[in-house]
C-alpha positions as CSV (number, residue, x, y, z in Angstrom):
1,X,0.1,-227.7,91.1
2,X,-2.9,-225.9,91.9
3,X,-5.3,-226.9,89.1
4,X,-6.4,-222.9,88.1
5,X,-2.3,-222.8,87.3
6,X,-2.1,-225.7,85.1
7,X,-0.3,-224.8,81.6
8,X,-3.1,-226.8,79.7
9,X,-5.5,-224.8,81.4
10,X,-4.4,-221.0,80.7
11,X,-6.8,-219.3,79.2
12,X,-9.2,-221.9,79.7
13,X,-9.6,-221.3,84.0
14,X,-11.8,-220.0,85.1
15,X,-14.0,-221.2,82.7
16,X,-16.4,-218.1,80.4
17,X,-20.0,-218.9,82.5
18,X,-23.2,-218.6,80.4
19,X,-26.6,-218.5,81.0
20,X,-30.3,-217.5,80.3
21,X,-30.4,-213.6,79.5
22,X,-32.3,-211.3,81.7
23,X,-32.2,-208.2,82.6
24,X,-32.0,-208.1,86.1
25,X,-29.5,-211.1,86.4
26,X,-26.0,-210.4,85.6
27,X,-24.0,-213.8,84.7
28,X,-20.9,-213.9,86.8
29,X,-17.0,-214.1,85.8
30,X,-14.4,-216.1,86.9
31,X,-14.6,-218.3,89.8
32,X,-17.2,-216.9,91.4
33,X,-20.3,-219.5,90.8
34,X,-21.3,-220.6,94.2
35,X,-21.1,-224.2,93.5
36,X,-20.4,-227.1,90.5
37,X,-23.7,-229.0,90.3
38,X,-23.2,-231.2,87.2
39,X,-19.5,-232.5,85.3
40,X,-19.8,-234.5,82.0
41,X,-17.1,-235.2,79.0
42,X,-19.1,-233.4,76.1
43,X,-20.2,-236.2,73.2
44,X,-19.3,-233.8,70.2
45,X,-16.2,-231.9,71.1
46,X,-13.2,-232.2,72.6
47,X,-14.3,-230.9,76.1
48,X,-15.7,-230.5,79.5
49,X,-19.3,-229.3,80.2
50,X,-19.3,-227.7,83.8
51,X,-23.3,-226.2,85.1
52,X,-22.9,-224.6,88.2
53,X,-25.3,-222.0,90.4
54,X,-25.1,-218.1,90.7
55,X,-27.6,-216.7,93.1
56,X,-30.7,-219.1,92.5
57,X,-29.7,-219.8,88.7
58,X,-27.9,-222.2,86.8
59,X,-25.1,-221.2,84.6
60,X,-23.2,-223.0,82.2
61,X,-19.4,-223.1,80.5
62,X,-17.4,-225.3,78.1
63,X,-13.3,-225.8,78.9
64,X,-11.8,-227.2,75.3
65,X,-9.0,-229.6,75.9
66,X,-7.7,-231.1,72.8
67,X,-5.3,-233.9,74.8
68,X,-8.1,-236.6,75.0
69,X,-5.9,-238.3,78.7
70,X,-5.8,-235.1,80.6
71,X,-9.7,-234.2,79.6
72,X,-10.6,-237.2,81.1
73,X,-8.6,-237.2,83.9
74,X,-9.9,-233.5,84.6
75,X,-13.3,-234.7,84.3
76,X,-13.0,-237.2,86.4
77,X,-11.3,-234.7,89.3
78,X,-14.3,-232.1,88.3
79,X,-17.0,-235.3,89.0
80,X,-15.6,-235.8,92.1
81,X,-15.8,-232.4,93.5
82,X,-19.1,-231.5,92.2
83,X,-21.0,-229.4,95.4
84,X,-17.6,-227.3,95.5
85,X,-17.1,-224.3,95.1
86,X,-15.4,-223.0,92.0
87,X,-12.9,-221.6,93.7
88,X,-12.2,-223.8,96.0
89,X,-11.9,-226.2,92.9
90,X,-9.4,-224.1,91.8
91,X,-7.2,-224.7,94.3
92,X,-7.2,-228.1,94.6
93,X,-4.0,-229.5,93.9
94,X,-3.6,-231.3,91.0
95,X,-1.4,-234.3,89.9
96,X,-1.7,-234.2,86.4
């Protein structure tokens, strides 16, 4: 299954990017961030911290997974594919 169609993921791929406001920099949707750059299991809630870069900057986004098994296993899939595209991380298949 191609990990952007995963039921435990609807509505949480692609992931809501944030980032630093300015005026001149509009923060992308969906999966078009240019590549992951950092992966980590957050300390305080149940989820996955993804940074990634849009033109130049670095822009951040939270994916909430209550079921503590798959969260790690997804992080551990998003850790190894950091320097990927987003999109192309949403198509990797998936065995989970």
């Amino acid at each position: 299954m191609l990990l952007r169609n995963h039921p435990k993921l609807q509505h949480q791929w692609p992931p809501d990017w944030i980032g630093l406001y300015n005026r001149d920099y509009k923060i992308p949707a969906g999966e078009k961030p240019e590549r992951l750059i950092f992966v980590e299991e957050s300390r305080w809630e149940p989820a996955i911290i993804l940074t990634a870069r849009y033109q130049g900057q670095k822009i951040t986004a939270a994916i909430n997974i209550e079921d503590a098994q798959f969260r790690s296993d997804l992080c551990r899939i998003l850790q190894e594919n950091v320097g990927k595209s987003i999109e192309g991380i949403g198509s990797l298949v998936v065995p989970l």
